[in-house]
C-alpha positions as CSV (number, residue, x, y, z in Angstrom):
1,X,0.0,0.0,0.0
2,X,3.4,2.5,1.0
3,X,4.0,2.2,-2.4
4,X,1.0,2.5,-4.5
5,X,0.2,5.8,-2.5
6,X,3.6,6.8,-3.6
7,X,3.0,6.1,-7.3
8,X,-0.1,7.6,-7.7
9,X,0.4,10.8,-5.0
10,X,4.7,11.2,-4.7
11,X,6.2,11.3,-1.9
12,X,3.6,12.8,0.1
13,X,2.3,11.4,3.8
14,X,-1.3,10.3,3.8
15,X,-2.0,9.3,6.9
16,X,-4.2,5.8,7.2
17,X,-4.8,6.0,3.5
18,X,-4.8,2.3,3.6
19,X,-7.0,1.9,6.6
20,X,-9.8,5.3,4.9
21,X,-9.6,2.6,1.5
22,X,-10.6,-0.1,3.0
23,X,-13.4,1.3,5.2
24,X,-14.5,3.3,1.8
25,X,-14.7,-0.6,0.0
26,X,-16.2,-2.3,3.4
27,X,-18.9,0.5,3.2
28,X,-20.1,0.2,-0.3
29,X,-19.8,-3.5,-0.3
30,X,-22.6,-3.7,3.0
31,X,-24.7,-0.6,0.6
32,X,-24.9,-3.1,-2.8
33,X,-27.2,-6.0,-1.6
34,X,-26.6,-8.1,-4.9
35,X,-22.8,-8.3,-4.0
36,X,-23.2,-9.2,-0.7
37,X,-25.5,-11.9,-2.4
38,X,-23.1,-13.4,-4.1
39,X,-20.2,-13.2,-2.1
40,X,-22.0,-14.9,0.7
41,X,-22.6,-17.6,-2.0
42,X,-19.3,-18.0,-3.4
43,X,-18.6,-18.6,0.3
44,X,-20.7,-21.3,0.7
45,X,-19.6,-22.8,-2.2
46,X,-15.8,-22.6,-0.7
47,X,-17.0,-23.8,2.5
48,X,-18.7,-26.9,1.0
49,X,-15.7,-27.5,-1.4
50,X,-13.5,-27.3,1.7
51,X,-15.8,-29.0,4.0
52,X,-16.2,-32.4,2.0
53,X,-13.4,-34.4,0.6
54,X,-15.0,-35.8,-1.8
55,X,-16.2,-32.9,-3.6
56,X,-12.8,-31.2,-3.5
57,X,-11.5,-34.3,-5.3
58,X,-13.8,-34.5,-8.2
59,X,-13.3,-30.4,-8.3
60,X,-9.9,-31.1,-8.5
61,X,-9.9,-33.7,-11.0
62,X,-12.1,-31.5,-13.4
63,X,-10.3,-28.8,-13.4
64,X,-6.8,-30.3,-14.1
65,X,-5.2,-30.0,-17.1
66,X,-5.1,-33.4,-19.5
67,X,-1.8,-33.9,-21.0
């Protein structure tokens, strides 16, 4: 984060920028209810992937590459 504040503002101190950003994100993620849709989905789709052997398996085995 020290460096992409210096890139796009110099040299300059900006106190917290890091910590103001990700509040700013946090904030507009809770306001935007179809996002927080689907990221609680895609977390209960990692959850269930993690949660079961089996499924992480076959996940595994579809998604690798044939050579």
């Amino acid at each position: 984060m020290v460096k992409a504040v210096d890139i796009a503002f110099g040299k300059k101190h900006i106190p917290c920028f890091a910590h103001t950003l990700n509040l700013v994100v946090q904030n507009s993620m809770q306001q935007c209810t179809e996002l927080r849709n689907l990221i609680n989905k895609v977390k209960d789709i990692v959850t269930w992937f993690k949660q079961s052997n089996m499924a992480s398996n076959k996940l595994r085995k579809a998604t690798q590459k044939e050579t």
